[in-house]
C-alpha positions as CSV (number, residue, x, y, z in Angstrom):
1,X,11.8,4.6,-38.6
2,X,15.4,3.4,-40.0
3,X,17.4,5.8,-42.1
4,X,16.3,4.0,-45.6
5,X,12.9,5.4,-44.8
6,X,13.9,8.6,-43.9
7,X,15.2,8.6,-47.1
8,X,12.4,7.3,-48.8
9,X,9.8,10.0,-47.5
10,X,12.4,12.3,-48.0
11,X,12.4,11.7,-51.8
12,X,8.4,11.4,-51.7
13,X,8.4,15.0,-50.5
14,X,11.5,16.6,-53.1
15,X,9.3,14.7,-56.2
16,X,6.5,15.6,-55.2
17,X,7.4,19.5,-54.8
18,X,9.2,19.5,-57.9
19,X,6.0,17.9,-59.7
20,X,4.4,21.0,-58.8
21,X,7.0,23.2,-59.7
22,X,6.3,21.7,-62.9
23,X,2.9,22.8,-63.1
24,X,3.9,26.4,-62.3
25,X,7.0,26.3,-65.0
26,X,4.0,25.1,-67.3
27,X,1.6,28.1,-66.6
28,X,4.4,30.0,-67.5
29,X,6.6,30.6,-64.9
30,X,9.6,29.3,-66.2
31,X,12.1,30.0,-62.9
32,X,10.5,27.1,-61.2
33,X,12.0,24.8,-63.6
34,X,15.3,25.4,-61.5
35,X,13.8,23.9,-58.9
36,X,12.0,21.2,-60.9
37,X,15.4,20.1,-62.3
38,X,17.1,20.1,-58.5
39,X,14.1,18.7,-57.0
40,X,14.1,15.3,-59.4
41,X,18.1,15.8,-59.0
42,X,17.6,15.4,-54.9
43,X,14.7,13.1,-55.2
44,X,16.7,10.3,-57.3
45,X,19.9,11.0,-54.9
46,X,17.5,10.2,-51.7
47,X,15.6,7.0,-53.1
48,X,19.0,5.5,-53.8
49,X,20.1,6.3,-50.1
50,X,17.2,4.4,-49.2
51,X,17.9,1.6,-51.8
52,X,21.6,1.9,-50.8
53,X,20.1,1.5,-46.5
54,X,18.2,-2.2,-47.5
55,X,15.2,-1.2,-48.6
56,X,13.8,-3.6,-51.7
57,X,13.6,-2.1,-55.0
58,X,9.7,-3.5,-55.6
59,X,8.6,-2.0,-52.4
60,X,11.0,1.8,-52.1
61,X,9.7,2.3,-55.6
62,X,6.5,1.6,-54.9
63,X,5.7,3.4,-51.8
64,X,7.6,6.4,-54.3
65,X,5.6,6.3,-56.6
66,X,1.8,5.1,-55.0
67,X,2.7,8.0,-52.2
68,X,3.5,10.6,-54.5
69,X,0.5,10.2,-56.9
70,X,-1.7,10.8,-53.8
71,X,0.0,13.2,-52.3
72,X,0.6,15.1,-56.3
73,X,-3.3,14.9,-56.7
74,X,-4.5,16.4,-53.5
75,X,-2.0,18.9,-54.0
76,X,-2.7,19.8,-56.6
77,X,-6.4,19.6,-55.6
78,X,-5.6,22.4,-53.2
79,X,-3.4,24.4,-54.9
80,X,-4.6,24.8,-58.8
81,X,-8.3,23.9,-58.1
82,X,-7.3,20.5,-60.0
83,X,-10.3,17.9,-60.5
84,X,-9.8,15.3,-57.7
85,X,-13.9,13.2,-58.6
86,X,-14.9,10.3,-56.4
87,X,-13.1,7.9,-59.4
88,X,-9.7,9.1,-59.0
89,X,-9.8,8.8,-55.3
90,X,-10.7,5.3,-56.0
91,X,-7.9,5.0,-58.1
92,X,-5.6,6.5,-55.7
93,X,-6.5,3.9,-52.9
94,X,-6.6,1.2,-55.6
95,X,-3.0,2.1,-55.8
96,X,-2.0,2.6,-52.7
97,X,-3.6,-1.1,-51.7
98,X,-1.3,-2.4,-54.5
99,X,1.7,-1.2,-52.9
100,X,0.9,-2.8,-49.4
101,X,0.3,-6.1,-50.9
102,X,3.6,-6.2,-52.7
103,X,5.2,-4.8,-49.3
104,X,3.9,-7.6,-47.6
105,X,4.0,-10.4,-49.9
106,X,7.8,-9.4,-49.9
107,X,7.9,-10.3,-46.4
108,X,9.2,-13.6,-45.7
């Protein structure tokens, strides 16, 4: 795995921790918005090291974005008892086939 991917997960991970920092700051713990704040901070730094390594825009953002979702949702899932129905895990794979075609229709 190149650096530029490193990268990449490593801003999946920071977003999608501060995304749940969120919900706690919401729920009324507001000291997590510290970390919300650094976490999209550290997230944005990371996907424009991977931008920055070669990666495409269509495809880093993507993989960001389609990852996270997934990732946000199951956590979510797991940790605040979230709805995660038969639909939305459609959805989610829906998604997440999206992104692969545009990775690999950016193959040349």
């Amino acid at each position: 795995m190149t650096a530029a991917w490193l990268a990449l997960a490593g801003a999946i991970g920071v977003e999608v921790c501060a995304t749940l920092s969120l919900r706690m700051a919401a729920l009324g713990r507001r000291a997590f918005y510290a970390i919300v704040v650094a976490g999209y901070a550290t997230a944005f730094v990371l996907l424009s090291v991977a931008l920055a390594g070669g990666l495409p825009l269509g495809v880093a953002y993507g993989v960001w974005s389609a990852v996270g979702v997934a990732l946000t949702a199951l956590a979510s899932r797991a940790l605040f008892g979230e709805p995660l129905t038969p639909l939305m895990g459609v959805g989610i794979l829906l998604i997440i086939g999206g992104v692969l075609l545009v990775e690999v229709g950016g193959v040349h």
